[in-house]
LUMNU-446968 format. One record per residue: x, y, z of N, C-alpha, C, O, CB in turn. Coordinates in steps of 0.001 Angstrom, whole numbers, plus 524288, in hexadecimal, padded with zeros to 5 digits. Glycine has a CB too. Layout:
BEGIN
[site [X Y Z] [X Y Z] [X Y Z] [X Y Z] [X Y Z]] ...
//
This chain:
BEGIN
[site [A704A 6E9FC D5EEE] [A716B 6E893 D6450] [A7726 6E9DD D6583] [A7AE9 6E945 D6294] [A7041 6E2AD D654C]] [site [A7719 6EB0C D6895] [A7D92 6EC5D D6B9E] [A7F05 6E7C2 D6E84] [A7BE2 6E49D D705C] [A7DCF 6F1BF D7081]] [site [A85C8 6E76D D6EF3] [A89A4 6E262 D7126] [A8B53 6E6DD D758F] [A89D0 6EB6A D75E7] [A8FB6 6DF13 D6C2B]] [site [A8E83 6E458 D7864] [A914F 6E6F0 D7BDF] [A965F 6E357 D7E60] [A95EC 6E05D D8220] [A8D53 6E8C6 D7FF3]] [site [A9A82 6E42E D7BDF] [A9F74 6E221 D7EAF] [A9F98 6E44C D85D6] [A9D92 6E801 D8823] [AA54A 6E502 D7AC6]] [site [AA069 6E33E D863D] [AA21B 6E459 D8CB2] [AA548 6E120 D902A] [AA541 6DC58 D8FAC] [A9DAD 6E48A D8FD4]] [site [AA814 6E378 D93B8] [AAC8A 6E161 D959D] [AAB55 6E0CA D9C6C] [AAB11 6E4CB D9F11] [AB1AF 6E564 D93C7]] [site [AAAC2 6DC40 D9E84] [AAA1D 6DBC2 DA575] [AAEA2 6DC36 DA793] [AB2E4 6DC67 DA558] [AA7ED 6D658 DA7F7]] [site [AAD81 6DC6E DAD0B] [AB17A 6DA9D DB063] [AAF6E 6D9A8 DB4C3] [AAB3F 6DB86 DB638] [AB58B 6DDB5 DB10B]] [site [AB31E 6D5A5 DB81E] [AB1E5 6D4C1 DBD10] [AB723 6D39F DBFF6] [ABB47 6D284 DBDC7] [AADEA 6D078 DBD66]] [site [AB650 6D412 DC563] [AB9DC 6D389 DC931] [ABA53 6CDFB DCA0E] [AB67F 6CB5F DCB57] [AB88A 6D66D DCDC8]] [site [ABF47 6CBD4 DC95B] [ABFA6 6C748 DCADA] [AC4E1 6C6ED DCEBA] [AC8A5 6C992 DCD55] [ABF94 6C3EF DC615]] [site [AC562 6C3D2 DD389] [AC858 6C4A1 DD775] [ACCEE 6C8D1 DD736] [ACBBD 6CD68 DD802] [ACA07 6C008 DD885]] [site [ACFA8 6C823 DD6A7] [AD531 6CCE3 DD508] [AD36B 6CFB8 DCF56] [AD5B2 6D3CE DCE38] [ADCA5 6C8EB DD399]] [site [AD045 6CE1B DCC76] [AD386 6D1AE DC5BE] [ACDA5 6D323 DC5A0] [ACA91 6D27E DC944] [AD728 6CCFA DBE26]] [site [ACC50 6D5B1 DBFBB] [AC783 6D538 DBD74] [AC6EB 6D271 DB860] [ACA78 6D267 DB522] [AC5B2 6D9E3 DBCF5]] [site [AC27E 6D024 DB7AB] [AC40D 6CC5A DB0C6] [ABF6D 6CF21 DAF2B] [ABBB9 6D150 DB154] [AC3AB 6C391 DAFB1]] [site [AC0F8 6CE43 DAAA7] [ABB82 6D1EC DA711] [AB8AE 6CDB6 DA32F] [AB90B 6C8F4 DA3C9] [ABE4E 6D7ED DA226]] [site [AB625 6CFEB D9F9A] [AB326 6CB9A D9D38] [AB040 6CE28 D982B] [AADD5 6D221 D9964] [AAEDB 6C8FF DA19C]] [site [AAFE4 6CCB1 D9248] [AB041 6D05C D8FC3] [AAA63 6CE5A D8CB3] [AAB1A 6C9CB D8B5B] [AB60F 6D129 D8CE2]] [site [AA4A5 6D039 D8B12] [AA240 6CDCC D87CC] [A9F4F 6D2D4 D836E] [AA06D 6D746 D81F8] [A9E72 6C9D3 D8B28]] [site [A9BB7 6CF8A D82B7] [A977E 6D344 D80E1] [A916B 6D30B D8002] [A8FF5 6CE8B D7F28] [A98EC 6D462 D7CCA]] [site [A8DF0 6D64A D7FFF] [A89C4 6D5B3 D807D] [A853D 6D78A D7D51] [A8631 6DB48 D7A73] [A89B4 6D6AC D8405]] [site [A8250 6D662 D7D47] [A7CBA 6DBC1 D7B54] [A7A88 6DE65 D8157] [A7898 6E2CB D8174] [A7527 6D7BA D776B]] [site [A7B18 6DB4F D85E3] [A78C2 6DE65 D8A85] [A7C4A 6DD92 D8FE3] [A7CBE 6D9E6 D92F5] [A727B 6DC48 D8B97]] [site [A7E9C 6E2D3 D8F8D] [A82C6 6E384 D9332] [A8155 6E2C3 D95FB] [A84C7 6E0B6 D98A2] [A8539 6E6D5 D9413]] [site [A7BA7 6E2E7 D9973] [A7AC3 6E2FE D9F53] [A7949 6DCCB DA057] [A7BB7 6DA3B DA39B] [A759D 6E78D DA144]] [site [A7570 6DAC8 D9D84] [A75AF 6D51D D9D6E] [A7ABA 6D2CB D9E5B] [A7C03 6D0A9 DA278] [A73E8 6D33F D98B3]] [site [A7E31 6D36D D9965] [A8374 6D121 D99AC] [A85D1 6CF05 D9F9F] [A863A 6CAB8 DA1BC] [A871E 6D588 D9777]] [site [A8728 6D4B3 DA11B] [A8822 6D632 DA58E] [A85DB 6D1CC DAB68] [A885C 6CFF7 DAF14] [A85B1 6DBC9 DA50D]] [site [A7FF2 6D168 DA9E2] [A7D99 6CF6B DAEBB] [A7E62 6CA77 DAD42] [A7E9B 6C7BA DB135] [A77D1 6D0E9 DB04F]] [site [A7EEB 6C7F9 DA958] [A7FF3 6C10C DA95A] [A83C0 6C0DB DAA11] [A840F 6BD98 DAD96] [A7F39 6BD52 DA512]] [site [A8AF3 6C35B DA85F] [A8DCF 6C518 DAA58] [A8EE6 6C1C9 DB185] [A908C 6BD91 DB324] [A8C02 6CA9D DA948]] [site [A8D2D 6C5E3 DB36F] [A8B0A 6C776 DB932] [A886B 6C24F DBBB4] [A8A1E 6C118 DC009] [A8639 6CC98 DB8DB]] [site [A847A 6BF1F DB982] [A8063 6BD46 DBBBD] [A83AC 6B5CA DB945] [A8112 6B1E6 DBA5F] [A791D 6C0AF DB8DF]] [site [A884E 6B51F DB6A5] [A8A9E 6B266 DB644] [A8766 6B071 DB132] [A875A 6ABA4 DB0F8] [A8BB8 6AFFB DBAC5]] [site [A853D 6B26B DADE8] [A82C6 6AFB3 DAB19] [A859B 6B171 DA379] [A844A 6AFD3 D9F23] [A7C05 6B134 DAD1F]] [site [A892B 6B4C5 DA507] [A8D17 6B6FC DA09B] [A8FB9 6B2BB D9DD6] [A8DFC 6AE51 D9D0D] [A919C 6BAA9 DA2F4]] [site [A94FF 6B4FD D9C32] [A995F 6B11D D9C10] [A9B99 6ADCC D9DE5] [A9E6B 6B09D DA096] [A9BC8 6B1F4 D9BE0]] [site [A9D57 6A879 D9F32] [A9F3B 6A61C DA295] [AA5C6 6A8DA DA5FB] [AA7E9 6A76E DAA0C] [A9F5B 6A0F0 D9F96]] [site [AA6E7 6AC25 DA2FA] [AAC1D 6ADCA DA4E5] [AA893 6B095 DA8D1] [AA9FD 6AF65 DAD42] [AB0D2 6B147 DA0D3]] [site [AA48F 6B3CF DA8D5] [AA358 6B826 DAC9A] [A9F33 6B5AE DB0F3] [A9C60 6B8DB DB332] [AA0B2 6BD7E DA942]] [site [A9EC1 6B0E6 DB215] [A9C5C 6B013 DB5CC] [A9E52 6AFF1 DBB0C] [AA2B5 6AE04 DBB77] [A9A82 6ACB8 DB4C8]] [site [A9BFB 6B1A4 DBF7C] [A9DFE 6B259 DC4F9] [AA163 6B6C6 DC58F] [AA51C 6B65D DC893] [AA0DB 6ADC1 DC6CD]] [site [AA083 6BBA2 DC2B3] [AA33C 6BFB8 DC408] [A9FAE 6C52E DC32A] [A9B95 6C4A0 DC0B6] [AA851 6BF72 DC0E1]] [site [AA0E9 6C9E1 DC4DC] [A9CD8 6CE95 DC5BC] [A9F5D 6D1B8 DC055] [AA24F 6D533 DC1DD] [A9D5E 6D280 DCCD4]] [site [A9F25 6D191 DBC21] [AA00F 6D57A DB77D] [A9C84 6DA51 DB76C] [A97E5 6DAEE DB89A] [A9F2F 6D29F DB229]] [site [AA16B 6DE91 DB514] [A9DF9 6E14F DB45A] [AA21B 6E674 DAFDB] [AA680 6E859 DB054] [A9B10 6E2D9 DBAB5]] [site [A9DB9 6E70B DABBB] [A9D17 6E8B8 DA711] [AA2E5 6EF4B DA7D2] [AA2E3 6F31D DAABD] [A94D4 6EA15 DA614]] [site [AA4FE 6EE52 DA589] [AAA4B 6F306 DA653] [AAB11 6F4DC DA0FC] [AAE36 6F84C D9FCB] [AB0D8 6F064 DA8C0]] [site [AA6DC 6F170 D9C83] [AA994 6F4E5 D976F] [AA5AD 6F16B D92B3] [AA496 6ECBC D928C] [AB24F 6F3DD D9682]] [site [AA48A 6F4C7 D8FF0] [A9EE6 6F0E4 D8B88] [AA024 6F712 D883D] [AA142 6FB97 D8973] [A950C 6EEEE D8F4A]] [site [A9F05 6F392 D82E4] [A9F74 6F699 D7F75] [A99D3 6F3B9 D7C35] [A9820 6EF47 D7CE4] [AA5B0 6F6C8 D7CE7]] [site [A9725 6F91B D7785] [A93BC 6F80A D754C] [A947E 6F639 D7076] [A985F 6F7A5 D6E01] [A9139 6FB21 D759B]] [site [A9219 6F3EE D6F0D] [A91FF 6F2C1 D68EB] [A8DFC 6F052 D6479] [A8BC3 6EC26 D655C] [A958E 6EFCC D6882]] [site [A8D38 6F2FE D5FE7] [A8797 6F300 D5C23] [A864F 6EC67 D5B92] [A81E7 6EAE8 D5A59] [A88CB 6F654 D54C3]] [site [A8B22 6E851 D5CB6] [A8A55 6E1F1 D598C] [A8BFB 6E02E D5A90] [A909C 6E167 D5AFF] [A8AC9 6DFED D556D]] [site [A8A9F 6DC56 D5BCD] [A8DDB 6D4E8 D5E34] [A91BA 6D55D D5D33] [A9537 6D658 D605B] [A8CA6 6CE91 D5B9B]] [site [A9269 6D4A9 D5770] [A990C 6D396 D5768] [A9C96 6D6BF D5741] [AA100 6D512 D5829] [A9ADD 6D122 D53C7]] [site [A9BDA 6DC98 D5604] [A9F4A 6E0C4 D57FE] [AA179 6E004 D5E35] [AA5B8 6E15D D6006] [A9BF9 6E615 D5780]] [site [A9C54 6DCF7 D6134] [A9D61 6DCFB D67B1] [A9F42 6D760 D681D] [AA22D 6D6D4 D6BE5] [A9789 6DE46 D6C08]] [site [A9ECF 6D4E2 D668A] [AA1E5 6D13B D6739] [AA7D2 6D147 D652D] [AAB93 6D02E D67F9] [A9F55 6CD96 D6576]] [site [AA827 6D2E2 D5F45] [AB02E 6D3C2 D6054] [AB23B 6D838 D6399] [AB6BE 6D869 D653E] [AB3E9 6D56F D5A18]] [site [AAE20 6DC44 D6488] [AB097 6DE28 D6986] [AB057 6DC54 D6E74] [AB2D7 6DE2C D7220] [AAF60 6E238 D6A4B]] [site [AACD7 6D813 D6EBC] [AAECF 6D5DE D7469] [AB2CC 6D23A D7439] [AB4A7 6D0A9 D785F] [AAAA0 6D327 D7780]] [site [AB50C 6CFFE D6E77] [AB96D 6CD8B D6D83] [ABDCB 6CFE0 D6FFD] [AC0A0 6CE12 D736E] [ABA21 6CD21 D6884]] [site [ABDF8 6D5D9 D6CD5] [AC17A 6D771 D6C37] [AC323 6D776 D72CD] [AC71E 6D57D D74A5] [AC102 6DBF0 D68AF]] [site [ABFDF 6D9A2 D7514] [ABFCF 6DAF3 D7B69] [AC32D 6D983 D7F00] [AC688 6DB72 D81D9] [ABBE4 6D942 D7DB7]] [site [AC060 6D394 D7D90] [AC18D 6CE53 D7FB5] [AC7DB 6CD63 D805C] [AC9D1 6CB86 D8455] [ABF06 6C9F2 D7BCD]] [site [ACA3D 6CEB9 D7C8E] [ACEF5 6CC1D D794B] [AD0F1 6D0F5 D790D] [AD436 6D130 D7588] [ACE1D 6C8CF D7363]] [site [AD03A 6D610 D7BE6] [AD528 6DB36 D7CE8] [AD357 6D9E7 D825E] [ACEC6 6DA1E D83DC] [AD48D 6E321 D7A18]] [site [AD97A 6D7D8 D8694] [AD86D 6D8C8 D8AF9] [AD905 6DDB5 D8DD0] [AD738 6DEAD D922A] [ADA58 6D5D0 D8CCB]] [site [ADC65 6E173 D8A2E] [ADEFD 6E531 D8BB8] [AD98C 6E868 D8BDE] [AD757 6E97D D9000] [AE40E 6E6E2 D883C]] [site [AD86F 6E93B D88EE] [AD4B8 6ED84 D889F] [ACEF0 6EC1F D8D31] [ACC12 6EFE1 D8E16] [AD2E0 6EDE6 D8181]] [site [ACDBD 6E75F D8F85] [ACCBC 6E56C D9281] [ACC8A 6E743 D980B] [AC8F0 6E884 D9AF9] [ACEB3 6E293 D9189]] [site [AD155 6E704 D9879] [AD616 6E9AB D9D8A] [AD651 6EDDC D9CA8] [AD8DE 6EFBC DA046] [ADC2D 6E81C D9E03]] [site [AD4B6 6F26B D98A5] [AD526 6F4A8 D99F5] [ACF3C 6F896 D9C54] [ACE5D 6FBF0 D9FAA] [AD893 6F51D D9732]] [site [ACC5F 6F5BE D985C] [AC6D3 6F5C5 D9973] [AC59C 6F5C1 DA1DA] [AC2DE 6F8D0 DA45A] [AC44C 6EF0A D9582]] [site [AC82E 6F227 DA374] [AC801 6EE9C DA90E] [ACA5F 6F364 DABE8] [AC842 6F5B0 DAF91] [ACC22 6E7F5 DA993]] [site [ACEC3 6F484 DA9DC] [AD028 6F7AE DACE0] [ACEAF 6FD72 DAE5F] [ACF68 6FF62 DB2B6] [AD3A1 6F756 DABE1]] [site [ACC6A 6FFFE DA9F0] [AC983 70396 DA947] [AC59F 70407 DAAEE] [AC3AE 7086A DAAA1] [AC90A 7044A DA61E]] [site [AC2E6 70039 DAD32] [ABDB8 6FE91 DB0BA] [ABE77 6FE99 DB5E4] [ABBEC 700E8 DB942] [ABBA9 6F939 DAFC8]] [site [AC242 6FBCA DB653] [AC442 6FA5A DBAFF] [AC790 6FEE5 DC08B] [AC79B 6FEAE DC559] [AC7F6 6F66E DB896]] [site [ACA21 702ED DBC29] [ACA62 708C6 DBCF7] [AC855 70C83 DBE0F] [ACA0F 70F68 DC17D] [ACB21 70A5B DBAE5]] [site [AC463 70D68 DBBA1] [AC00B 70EA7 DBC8F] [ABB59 70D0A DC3FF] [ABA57 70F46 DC822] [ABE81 70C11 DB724]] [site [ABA06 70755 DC0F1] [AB81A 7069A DC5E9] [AB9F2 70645 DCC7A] [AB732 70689 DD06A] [AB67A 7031E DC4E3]] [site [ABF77 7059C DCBEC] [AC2DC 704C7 DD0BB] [AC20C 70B7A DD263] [AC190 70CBD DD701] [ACA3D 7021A DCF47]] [site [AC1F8 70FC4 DCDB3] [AC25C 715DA DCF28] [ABD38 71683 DD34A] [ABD00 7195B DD729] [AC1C0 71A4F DC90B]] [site [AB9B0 7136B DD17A] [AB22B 714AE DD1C1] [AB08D 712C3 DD7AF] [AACBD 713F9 DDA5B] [AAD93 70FD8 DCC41]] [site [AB5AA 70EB1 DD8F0] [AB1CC 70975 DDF32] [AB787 70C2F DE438] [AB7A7 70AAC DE8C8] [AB2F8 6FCC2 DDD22]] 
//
C-alpha cells in the first residue's frame, strides 16, 4: 500500500496557512479535509492539495511528514512556488 505526505493550503483573511499530513487516499483526505470532518486545525476553511509526495510505508511517510512539519522554510518555499504559479494562471 502507498502513504502520501502532502501539504494544503488555504486562504485565510490577509495571509495563507498551510497544513501538513498524510494519507493512504489523497482524494478522501482531501474531502473530510473540506467537509470539516479532517483535523481539528482544518475545520471551516477551503484547502486545497499544492504538494503530496509518494511513499512504499507508514513509517517512511510518517518521519517524512515529521520532517515536513518541523522545516518551515522549505514549507514557504513550497507556498510560494504555488502561489507563483497560480497568481501567473487567474
Amino acid at each position: 500500500m502507498n502513504y502520501y505526505v502532502y501539504l494544503l493550503l488555504a486562504k485565510s483573511k490577509k495571509t495563507h496557512i498551510s497544513y501538513v499530513g498524510y494519507t493512504s487516499n489523497l482524494i478522501n483526505r482531501l474531502k473530510k479535509h473540506n467537509s470539516s470532518n479532517g483535523a481539528k486545525f482544518t475545520k471551516g476553511r477551503k484547502w486545497r492539495i499544492i504538494y503530496s509526495k509518494k511513499y512504499s510505508s507508514k513509517s517512511i511517510a510518517l518521519k517524512e511528514e515529521y520532517k515536513l512539519k518541523k522545516n518551515y522554510k522549505k514549507r514557504k518555499i513550497i507556498k510560494e512556488k504555488y502561489l507563483l504559479k497560480y497568481e501567473n494562471t487567474t
